[in-house]
MARBA-3410 file (N, C-alpha, C, O; in Angstrom, 1 decimal):
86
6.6,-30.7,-21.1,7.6,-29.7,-20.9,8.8,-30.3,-20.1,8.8,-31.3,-19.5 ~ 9.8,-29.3,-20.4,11.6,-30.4,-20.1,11.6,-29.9,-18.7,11.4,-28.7,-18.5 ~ 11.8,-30.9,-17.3,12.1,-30.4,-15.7,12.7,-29.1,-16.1,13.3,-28.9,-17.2 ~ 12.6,-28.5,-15.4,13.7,-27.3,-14.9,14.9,-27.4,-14.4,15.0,-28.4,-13.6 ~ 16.1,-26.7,-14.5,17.2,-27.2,-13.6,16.9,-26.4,-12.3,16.0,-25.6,-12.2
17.7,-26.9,-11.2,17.7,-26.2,-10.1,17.9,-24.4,-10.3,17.0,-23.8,-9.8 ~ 18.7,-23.9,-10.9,19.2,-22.9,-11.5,17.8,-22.2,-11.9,17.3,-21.2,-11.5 ~ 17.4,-22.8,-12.6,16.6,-22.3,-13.4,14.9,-22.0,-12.2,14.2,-21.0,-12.2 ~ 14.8,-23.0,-11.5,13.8,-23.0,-10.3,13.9,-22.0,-9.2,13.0,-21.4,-8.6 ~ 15.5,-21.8,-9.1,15.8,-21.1,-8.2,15.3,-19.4,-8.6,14.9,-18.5,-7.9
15.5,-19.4,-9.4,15.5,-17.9,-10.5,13.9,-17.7,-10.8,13.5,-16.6,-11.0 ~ 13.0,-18.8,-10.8,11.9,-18.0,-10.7,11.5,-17.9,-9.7,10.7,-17.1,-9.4 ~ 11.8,-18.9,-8.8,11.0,-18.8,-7.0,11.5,-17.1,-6.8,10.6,-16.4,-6.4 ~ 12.7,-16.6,-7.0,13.6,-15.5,-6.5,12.4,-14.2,-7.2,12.2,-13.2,-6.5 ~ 11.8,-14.3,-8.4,11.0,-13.6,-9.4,9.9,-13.3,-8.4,9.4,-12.3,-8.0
9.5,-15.3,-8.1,7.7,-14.5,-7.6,8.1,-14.1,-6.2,7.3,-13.4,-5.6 ~ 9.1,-14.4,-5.6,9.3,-14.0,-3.7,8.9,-12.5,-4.1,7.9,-11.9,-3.5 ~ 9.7,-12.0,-5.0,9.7,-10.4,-5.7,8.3,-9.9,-5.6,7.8,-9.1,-4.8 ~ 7.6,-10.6,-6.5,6.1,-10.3,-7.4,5.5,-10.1,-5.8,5.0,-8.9,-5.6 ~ 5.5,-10.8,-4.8,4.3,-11.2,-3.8,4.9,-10.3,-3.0,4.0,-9.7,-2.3
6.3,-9.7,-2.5,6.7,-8.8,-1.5,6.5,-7.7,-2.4,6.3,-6.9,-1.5 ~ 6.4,-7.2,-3.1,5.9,-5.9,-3.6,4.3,-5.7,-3.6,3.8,-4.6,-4.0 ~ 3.7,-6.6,-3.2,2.0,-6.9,-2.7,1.3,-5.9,-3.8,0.7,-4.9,-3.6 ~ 1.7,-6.5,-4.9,1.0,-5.5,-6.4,-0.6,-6.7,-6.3,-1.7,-6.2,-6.3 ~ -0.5,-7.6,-6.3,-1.5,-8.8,-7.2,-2.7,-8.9,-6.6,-2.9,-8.9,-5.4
-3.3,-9.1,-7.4,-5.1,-9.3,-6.7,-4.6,-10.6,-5.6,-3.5,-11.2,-5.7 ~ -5.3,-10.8,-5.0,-5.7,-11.9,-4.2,-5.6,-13.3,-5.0,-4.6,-13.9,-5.1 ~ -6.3,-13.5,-5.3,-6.2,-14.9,-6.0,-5.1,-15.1,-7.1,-4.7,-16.3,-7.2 ~ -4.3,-14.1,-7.9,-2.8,-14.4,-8.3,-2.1,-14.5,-7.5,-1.3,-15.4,-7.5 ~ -2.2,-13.4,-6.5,-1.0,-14.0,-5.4,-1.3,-15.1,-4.9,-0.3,-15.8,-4.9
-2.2,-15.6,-4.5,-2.1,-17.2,-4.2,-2.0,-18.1,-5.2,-1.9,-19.3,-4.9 ~ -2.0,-17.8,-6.4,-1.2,-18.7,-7.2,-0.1,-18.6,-7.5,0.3,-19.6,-7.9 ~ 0.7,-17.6,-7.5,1.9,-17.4,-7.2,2.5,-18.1,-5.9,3.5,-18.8,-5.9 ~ 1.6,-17.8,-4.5,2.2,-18.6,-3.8,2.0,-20.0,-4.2,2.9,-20.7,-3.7 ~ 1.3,-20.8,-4.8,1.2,-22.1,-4.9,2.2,-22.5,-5.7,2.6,-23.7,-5.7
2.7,-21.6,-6.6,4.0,-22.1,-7.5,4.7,-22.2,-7.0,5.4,-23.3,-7.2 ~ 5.2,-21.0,-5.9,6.5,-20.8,-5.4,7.0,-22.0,-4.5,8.2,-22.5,-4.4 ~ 5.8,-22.5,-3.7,6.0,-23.7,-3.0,6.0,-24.8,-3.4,6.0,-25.7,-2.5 ~ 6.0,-25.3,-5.1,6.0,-26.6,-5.7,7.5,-25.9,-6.1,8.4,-26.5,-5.5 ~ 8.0,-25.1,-6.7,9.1,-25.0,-7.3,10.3,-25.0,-5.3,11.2,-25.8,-5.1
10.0,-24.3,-4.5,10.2,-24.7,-3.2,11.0,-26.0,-3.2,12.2,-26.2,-3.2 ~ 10.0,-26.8,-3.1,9.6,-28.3,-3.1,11.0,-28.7,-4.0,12.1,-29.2,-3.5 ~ 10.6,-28.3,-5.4,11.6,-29.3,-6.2,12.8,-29.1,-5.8,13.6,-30.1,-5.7 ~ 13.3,-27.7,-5.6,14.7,-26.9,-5.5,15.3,-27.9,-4.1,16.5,-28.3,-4.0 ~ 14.2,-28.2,-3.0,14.7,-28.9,-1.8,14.9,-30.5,-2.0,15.6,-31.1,-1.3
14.2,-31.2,-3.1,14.5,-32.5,-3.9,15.8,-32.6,-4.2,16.6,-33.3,-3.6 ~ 15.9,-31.8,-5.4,17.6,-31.5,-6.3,18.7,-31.6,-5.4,19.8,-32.2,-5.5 ~ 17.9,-30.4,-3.9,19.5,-30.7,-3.5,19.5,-31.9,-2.2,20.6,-32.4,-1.9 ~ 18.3,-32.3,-1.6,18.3,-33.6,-0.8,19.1,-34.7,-1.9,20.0,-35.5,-1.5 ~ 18.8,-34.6,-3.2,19.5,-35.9,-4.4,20.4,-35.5,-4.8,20.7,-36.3,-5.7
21.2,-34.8,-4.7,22.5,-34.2,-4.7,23.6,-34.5,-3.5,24.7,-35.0,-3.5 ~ 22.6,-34.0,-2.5,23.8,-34.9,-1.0,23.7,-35.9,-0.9,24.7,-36.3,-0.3 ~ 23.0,-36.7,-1.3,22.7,-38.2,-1.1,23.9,-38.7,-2.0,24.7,-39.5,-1.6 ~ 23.8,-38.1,-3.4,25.0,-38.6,-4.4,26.4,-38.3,-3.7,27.3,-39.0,-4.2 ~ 26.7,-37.5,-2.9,27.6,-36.5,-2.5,28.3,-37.8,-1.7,29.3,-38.5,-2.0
27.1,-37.7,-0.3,27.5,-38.9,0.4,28.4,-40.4,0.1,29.5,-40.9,0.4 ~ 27.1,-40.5,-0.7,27.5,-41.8,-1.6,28.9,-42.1,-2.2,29.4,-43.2,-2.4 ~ 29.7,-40.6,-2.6,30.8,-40.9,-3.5,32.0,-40.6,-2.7,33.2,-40.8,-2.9 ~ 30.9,-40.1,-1.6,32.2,-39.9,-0.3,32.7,-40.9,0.7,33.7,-40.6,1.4 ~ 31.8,-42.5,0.6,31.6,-42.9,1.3,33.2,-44.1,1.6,33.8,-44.4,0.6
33.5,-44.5,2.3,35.0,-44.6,2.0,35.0,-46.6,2.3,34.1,-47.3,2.8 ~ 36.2,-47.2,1.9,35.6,-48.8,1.3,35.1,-49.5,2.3,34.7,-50.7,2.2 ~ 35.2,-48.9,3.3,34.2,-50.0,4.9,32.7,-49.4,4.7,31.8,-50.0,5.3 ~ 32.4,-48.6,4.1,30.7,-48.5,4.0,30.3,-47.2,4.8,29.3,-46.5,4.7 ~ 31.4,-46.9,5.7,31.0,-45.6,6.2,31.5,-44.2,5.7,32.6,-44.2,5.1
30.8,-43.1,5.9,31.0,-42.1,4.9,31.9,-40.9,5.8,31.9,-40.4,7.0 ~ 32.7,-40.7,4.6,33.6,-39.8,5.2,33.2,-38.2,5.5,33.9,-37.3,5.0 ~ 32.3,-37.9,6.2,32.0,-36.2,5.9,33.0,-35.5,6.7,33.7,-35.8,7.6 ~ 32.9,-34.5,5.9,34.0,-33.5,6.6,33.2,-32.1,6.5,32.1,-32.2,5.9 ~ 33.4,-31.0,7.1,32.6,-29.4,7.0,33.0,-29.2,5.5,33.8,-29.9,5.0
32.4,-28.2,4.9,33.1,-27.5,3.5,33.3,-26.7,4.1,32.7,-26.4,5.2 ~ 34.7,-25.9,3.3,35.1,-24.8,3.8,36.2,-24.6,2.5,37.1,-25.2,2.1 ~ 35.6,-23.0,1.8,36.8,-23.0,0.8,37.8,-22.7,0.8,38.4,-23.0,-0.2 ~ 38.5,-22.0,1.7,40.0,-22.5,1.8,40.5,-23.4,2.4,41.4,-23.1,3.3 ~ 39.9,-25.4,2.1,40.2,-25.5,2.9,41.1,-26.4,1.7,40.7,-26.1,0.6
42.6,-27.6,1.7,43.2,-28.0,1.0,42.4,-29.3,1.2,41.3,-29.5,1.8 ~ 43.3,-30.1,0.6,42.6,-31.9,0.2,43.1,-32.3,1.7,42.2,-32.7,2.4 ~ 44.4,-32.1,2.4,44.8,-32.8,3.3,44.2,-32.0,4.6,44.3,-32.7,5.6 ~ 43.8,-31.0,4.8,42.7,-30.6,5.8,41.1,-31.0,5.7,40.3,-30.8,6.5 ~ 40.9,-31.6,4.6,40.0,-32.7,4.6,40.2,-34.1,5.4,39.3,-34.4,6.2
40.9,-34.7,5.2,41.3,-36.0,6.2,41.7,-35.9,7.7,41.7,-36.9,8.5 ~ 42.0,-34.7,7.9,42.4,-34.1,9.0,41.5,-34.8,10.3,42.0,-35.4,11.2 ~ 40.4,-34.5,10.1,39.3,-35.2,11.3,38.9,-36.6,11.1,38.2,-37.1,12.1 ~ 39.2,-37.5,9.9,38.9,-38.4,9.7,39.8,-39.5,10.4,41.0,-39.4,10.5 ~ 39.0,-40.6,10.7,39.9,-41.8,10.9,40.3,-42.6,9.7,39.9,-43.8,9.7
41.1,-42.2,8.5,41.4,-43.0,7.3,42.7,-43.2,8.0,43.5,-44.0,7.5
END
């Protein structure tokens, strides 16, 4: 079977949080539900741990250290550098 995307992980963890707070399910589906929810959990907190890491990485500026800044969406390119020592 093909990984899931994050998107896609995210959307059923959101299904079973649903299924288990409506406390419909016998006992033993709901604990398998919870056991899903916490492997798909898992992966969704993978994706995006390997996502910042890439983030980092591409942020990182040519002496080796990385440039972070807050996000913020209004913020422009040159209120990005703002706090930085470039």
């Amino acid at each position: 079977m093909a990984k899931k995307t994050f998107e896609e992980s995210m959307a059923q963890l959101e299904k079973i949080v649903e299924e288990l707070e409506a406390g419909n399910l016998p006992l033993d589906k709901a604990l398998k539900k919870f056991e899903e929810g916490i492997g798909l959990s898992r992966a969704c907190f993978e994706k995006l741990d390997e996502t910042e890491k890439k983030i980092v990485q591409l942020m990182e500026k040519q002496d080796g250290t990385a440039a972070e800044a807050p996000f913020a969406e209004n913020t422009t390119p040159s209120d990005k550098n703002a706090g930085t020592n470039e």
